[in-house]
PDB file of N, CA, C and O in Angstrom:
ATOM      1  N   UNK A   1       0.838  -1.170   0.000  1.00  0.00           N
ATOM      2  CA  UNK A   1       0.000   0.000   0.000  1.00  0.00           C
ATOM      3  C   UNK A   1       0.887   1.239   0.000  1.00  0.00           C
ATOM      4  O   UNK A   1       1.903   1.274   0.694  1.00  0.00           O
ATOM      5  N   UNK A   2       0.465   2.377  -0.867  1.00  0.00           N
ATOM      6  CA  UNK A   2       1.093   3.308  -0.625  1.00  0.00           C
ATOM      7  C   UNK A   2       0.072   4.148   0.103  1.00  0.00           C
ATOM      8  O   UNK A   2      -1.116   3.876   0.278  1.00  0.00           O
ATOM      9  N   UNK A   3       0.906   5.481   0.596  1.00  0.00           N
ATOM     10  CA  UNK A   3      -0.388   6.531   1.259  1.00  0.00           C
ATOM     11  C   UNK A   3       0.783   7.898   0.488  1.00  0.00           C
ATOM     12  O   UNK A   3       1.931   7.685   0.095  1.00  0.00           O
ATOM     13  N   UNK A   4       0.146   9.063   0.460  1.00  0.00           N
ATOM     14  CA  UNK A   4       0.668  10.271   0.582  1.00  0.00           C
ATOM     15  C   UNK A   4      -0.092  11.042   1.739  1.00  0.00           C
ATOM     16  O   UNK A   4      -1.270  10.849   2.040  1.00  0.00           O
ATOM     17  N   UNK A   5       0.580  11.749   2.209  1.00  0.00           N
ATOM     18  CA  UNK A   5       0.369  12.458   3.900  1.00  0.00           C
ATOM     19  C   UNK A   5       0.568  13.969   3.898  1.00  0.00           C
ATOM     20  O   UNK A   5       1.344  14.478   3.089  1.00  0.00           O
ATOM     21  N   UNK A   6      -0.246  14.846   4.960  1.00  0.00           N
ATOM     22  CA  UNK A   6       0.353  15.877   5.247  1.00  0.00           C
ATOM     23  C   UNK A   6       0.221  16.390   6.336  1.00  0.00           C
ATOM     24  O   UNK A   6      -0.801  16.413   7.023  1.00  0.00           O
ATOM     25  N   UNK A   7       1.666  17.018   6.657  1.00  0.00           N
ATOM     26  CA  UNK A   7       1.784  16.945   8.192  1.00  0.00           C
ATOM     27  C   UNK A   7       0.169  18.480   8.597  1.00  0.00           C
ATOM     28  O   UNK A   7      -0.522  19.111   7.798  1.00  0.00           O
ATOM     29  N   UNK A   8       0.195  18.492  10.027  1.00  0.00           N
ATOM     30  CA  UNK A   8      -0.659  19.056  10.189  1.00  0.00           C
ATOM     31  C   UNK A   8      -0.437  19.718  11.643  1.00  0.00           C
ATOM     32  O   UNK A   8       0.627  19.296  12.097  1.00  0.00           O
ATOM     33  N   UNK A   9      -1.087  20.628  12.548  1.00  0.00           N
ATOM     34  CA  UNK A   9      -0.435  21.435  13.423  1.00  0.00           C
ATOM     35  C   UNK A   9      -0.694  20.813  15.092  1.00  0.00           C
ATOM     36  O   UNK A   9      -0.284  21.185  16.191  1.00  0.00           O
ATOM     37  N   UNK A  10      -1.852  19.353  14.495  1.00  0.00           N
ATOM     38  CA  UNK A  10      -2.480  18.759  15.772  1.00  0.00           C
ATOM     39  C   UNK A  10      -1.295  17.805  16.285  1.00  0.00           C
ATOM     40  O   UNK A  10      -0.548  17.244  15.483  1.00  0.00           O
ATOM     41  N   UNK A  11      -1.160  17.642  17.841  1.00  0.00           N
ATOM     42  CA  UNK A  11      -0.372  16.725  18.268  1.00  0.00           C
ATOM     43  C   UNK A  11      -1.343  15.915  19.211  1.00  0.00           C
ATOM     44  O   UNK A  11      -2.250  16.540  19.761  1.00  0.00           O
ATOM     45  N   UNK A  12      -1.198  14.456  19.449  1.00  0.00           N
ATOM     46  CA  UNK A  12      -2.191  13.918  20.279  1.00  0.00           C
ATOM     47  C   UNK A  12      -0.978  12.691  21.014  1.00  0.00           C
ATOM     48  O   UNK A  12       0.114  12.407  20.523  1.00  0.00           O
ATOM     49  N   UNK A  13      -1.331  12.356  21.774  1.00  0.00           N
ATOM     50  CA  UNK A  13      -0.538  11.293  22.917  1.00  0.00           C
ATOM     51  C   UNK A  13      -1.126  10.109  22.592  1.00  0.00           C
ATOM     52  O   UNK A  13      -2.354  10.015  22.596  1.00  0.00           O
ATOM     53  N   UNK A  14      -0.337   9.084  22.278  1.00  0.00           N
ATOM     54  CA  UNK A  14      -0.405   7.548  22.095  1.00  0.00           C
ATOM     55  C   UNK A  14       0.427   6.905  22.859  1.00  0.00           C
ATOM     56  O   UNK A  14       1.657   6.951  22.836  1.00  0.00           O
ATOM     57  N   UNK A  15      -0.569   6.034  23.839  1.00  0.00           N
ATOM     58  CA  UNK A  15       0.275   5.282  24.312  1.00  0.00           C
ATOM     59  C   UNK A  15       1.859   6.509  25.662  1.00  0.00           C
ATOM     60  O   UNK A  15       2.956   6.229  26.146  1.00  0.00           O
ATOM     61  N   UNK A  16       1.066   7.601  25.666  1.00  0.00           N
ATOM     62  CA  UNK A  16       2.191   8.608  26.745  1.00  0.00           C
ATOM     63  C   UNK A  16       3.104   9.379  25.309  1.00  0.00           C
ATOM     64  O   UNK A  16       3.619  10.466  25.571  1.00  0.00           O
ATOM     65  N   UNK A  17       3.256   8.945  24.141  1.00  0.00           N
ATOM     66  CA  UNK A  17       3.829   9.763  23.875  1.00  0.00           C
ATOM     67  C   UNK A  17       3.726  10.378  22.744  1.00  0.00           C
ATOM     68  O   UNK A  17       3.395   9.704  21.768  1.00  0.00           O
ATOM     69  N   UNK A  18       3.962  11.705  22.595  1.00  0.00           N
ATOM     70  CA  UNK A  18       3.354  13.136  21.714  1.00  0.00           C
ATOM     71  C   UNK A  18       3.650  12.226  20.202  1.00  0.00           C
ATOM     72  O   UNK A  18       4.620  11.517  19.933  1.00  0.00           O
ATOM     73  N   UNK A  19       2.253  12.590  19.233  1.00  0.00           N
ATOM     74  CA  UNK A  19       2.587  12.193  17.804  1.00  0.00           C
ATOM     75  C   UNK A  19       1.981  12.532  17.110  1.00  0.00           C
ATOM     76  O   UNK A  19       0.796  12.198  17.085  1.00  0.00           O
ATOM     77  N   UNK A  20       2.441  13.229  16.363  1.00  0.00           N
ATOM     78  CA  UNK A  20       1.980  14.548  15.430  1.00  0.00           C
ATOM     79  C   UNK A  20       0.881  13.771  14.746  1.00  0.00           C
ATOM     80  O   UNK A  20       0.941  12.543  14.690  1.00  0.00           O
ATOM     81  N   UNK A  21      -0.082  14.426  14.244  1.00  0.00           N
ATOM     82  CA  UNK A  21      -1.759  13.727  13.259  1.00  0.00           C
ATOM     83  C   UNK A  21      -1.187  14.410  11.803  1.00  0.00           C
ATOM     84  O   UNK A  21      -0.882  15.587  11.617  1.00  0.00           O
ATOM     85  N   UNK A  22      -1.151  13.422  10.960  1.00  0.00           N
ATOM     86  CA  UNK A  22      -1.103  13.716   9.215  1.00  0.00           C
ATOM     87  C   UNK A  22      -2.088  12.969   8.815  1.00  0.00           C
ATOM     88  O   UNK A  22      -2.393  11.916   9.375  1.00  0.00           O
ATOM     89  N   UNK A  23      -2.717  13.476   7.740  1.00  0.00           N
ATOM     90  CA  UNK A  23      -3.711  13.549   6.777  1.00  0.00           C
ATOM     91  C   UNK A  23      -3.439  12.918   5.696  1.00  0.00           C
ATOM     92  O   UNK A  23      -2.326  13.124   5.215  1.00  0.00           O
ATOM     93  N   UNK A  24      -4.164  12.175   5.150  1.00  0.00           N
ATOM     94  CA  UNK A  24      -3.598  11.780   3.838  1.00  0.00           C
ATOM     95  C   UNK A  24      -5.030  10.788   2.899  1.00  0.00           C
ATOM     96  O   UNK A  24      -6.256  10.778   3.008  1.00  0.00           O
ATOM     97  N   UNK A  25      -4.024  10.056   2.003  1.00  0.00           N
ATOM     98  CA  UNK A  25      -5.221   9.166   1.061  1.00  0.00           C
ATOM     99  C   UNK A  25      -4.338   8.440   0.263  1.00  0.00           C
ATOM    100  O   UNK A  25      -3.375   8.810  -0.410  1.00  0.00           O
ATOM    101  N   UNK A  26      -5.073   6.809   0.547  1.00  0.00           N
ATOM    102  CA  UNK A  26      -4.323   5.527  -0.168  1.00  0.00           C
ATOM    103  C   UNK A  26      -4.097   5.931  -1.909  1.00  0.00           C
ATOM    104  O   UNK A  26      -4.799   6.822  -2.387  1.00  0.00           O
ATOM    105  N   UNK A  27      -3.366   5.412  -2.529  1.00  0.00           N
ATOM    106  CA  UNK A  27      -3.477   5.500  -4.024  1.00  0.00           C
ATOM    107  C   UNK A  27      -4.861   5.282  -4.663  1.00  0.00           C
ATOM    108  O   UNK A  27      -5.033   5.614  -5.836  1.00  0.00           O
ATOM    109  N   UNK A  28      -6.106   4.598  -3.751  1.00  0.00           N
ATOM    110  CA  UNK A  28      -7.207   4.370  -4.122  1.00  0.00           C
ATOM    111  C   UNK A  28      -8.058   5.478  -3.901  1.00  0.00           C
ATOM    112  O   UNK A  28      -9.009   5.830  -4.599  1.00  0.00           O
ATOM    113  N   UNK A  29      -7.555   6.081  -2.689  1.00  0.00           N
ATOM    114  CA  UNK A  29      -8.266   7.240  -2.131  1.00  0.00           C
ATOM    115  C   UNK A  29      -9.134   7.497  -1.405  1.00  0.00           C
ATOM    116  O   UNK A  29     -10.023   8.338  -1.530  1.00  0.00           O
ATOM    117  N   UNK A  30      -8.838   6.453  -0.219  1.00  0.00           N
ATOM    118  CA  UNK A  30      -9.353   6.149   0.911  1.00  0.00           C
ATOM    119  C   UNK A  30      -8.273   7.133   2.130  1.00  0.00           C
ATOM    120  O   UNK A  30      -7.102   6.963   2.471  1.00  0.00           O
ATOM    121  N   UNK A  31      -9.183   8.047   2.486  1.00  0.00           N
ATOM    122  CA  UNK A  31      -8.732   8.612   3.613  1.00  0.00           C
ATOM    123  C   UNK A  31      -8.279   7.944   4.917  1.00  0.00           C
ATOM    124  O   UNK A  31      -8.854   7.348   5.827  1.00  0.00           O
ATOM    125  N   UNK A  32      -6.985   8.293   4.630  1.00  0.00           N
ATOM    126  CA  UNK A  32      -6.916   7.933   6.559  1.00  0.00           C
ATOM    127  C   UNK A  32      -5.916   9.311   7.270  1.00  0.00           C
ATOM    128  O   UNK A  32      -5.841  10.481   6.894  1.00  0.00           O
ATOM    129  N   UNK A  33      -5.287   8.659   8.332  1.00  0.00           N
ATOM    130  CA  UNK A  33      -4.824   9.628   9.672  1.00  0.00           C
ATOM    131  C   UNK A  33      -3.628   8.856  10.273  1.00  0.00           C
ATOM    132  O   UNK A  33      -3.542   7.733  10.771  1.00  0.00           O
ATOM    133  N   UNK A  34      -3.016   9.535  10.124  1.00  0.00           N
ATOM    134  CA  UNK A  34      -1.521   9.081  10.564  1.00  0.00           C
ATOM    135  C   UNK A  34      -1.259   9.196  12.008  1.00  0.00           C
ATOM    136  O   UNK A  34      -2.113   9.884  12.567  1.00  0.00           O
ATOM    137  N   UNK A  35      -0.620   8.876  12.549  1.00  0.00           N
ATOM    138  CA  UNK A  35      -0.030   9.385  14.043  1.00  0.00           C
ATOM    139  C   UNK A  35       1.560   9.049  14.003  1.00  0.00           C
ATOM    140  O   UNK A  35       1.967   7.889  13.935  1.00  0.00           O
ATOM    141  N   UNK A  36       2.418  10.182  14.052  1.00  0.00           N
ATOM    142  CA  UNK A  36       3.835   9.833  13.441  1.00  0.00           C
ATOM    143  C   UNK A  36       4.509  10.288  14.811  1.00  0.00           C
ATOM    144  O   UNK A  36       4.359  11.423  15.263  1.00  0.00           O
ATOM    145  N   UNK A  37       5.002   9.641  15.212  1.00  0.00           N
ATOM    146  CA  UNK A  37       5.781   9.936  16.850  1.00  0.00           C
ATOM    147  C   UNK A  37       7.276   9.738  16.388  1.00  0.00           C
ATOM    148  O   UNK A  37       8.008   9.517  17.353  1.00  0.00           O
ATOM    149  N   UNK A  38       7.894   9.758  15.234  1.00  0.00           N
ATOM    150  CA  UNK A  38       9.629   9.819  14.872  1.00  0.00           C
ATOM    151  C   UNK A  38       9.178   9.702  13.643  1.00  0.00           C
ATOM    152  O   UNK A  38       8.125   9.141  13.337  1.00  0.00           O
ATOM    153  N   UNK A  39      10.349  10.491  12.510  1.00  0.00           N
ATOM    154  CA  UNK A  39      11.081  10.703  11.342  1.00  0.00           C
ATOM    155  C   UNK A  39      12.066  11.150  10.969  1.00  0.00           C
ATOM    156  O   UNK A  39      12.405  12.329  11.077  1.00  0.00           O
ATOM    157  N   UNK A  40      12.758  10.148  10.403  1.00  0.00           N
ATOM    158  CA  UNK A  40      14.123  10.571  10.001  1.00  0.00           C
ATOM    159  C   UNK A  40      14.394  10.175   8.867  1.00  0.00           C
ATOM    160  O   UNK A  40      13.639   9.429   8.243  1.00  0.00           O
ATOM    161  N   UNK A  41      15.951  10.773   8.237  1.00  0.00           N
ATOM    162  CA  UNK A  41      16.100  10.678   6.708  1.00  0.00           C
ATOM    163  C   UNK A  41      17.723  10.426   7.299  1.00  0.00           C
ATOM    164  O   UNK A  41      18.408  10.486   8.320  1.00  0.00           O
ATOM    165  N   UNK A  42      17.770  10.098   5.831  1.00  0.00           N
ATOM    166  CA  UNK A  42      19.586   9.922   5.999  1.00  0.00           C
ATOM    167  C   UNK A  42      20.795  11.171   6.497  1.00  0.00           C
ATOM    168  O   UNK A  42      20.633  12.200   5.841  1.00  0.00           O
ATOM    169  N   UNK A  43      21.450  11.223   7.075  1.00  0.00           N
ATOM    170  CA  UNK A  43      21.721  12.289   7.632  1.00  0.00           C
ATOM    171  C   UNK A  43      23.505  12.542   6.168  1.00  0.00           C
ATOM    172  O   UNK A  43      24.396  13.351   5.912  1.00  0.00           O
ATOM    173  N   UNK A  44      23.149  11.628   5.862  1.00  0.00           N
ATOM    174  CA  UNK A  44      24.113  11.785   4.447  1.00  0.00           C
ATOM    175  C   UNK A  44      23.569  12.656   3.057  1.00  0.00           C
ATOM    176  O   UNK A  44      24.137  12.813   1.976  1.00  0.00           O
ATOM    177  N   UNK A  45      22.361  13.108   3.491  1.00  0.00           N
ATOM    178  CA  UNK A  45      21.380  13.759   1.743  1.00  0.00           C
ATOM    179  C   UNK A  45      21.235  15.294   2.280  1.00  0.00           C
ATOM    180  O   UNK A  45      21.213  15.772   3.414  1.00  0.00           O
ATOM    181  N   UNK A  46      21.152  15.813   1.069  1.00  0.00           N
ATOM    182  CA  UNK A  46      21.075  17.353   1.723  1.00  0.00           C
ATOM    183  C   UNK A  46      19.494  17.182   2.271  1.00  0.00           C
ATOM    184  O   UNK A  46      18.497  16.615   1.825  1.00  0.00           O
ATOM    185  N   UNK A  47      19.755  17.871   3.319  1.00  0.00           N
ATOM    186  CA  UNK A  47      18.133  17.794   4.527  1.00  0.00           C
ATOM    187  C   UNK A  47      17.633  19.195   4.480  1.00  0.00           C
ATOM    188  O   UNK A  47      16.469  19.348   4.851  1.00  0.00           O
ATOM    189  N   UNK A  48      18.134  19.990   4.187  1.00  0.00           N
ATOM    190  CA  UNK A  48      17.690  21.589   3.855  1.00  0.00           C
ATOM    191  C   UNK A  48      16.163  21.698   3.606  1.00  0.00           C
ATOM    192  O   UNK A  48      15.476  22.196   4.497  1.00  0.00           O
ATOM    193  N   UNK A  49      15.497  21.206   2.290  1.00  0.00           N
ATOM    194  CA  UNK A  49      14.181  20.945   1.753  1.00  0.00           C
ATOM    195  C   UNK A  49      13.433  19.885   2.386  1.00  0.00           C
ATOM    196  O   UNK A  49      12.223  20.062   2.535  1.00  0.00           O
ATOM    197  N   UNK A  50      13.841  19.060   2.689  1.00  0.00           N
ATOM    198  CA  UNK A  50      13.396  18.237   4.279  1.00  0.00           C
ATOM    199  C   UNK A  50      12.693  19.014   5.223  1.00  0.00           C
ATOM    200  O   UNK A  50      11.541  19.255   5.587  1.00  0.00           O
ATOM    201  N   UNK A  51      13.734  19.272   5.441  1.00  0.00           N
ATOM    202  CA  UNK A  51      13.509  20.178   7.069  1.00  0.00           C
ATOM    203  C   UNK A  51      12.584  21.304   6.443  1.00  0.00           C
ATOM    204  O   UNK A  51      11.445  21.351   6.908  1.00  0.00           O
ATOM    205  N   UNK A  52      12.887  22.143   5.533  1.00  0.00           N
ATOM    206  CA  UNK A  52      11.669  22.790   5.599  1.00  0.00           C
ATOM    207  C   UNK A  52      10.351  22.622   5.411  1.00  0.00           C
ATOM    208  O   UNK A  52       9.537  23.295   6.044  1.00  0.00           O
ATOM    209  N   UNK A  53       9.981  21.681   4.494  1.00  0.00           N
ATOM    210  CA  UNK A  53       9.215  20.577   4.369  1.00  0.00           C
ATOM    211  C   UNK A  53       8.261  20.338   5.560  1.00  0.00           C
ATOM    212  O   UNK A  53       7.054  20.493   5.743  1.00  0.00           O
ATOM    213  N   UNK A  54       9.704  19.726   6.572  1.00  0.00           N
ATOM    214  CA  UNK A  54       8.934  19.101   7.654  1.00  0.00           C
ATOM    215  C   UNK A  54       8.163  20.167   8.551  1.00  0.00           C
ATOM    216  O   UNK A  54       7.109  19.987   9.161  1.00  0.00           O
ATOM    217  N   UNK A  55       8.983  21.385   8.483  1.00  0.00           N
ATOM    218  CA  UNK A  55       8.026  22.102   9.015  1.00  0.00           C
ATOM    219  C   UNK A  55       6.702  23.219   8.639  1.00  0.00           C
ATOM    220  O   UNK A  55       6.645  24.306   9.214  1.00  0.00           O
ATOM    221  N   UNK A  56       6.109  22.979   8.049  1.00  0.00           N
ATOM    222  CA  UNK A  56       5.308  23.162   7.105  1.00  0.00           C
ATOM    223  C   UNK A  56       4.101  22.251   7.915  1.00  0.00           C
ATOM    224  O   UNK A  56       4.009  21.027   8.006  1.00  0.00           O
ATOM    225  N   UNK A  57       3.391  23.105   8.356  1.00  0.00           N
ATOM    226  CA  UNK A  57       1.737  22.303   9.402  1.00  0.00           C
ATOM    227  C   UNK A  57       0.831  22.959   8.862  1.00  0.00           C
ATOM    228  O   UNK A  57       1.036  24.125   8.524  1.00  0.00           O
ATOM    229  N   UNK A  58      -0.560  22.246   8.634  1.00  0.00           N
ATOM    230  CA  UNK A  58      -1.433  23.333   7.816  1.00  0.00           C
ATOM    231  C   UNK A  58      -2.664  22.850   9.259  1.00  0.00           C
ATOM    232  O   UNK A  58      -2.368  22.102  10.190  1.00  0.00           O
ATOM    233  N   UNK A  59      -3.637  23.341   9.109  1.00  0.00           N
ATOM    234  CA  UNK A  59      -4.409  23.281  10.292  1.00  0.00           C
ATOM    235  C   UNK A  59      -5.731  21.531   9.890  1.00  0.00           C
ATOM    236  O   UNK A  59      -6.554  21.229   9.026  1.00  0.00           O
ATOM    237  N   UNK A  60      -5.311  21.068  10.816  1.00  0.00           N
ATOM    238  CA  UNK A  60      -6.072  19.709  10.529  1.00  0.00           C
ATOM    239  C   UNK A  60      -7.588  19.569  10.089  1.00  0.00           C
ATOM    240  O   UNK A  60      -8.248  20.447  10.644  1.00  0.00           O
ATOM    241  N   UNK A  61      -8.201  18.920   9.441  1.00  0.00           N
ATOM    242  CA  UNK A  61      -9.887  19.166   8.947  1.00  0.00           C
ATOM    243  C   UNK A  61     -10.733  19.102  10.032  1.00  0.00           C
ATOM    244  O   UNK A  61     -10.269  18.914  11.157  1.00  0.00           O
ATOM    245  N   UNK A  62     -11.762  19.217   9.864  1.00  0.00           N
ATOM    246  CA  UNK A  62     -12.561  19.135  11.064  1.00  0.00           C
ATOM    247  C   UNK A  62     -12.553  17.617  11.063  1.00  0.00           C
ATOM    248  O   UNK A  62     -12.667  17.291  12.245  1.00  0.00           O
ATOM    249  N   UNK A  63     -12.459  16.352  10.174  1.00  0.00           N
ATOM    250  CA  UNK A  63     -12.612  15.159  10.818  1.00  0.00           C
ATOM    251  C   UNK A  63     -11.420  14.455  11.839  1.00  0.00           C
ATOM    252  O   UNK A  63     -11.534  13.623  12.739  1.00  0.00           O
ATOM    253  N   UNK A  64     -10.291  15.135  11.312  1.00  0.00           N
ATOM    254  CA  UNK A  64      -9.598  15.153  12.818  1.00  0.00           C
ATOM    255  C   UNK A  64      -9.347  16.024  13.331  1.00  0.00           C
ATOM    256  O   UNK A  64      -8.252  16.487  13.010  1.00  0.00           O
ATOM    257  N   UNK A  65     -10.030  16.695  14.267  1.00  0.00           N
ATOM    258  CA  UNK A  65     -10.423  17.679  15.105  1.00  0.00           C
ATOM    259  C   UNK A  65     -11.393  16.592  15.451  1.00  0.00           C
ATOM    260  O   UNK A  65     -10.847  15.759  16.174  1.00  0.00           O
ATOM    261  N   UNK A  66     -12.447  16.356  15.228  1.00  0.00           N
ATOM    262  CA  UNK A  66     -13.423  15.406  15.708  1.00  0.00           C
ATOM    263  C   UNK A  66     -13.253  13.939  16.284  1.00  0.00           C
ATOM    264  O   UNK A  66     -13.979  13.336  17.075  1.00  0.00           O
ATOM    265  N   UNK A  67     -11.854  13.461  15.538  1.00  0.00           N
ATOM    266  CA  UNK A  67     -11.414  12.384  15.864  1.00  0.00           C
ATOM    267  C   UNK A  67     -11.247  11.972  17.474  1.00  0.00           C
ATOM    268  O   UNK A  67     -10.354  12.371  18.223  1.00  0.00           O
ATOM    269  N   UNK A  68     -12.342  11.071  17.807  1.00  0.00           N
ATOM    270  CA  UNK A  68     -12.627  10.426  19.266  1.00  0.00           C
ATOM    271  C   UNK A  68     -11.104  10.080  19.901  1.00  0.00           C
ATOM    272  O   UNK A  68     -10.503   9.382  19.084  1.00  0.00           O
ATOM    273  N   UNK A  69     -10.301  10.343  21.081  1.00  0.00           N
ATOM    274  CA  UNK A  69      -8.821  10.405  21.512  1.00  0.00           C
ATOM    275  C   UNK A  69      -9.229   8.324  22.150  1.00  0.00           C
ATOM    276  O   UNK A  69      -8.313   7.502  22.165  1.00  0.00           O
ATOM    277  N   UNK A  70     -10.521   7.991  22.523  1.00  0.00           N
ATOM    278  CA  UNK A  70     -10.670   6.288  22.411  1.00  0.00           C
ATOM    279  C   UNK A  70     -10.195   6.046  20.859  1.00  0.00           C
ATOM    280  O   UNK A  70      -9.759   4.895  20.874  1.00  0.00           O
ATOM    281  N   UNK A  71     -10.107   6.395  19.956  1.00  0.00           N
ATOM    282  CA  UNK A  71     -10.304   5.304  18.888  1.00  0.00           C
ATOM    283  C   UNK A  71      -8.691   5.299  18.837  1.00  0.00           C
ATOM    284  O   UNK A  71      -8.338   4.120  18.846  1.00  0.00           O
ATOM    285  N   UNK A  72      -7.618   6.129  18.790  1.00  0.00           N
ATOM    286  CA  UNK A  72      -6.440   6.129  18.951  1.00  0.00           C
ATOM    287  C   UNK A  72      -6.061   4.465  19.132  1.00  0.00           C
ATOM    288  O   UNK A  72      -7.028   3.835  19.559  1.00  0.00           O
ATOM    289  N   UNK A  73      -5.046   3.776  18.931  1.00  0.00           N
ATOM    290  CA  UNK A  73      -4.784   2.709  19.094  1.00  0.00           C
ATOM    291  C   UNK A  73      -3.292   2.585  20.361  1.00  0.00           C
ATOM    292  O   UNK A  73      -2.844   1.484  20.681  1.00  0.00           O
TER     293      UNK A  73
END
């Protein structure tokens, strides 16, 4: 499966620890919701466009905003 994602400005706790909520949709285009608690890249590639990249948060949809903090896994 592939997904494409985007990071977003919500952080929620799994399991005790902080993990950012991204947005995204399968190649089919089935929505889902990420919970990303680490990312890293090779520390050998230029990380410049990375990093800015990574920081780049857009404000999450209302369906996660709505997202129940039980359904979390």
């Amino acid at each position: 499966m592939k997904i494409t994602i985007e990071n977003t400005t919500k952080v929620v706790h799994v399991d005790g620890v902080p993990a950012r909520v991204w947005e995204g949709r399968t190649e089919s285009g089935v929505p889902v919701i990420v919970f990303v608690t680490r990312i890293a890249a090779e520390r050998t590639e230029d990380l410049a466009e990375f990093e800015r990249d990574l920081a780049e948060q857009r404000t999450p949809s209302a369906a996660v905003e709505a997202w129940p903090a039980r359904m979390i896994l």
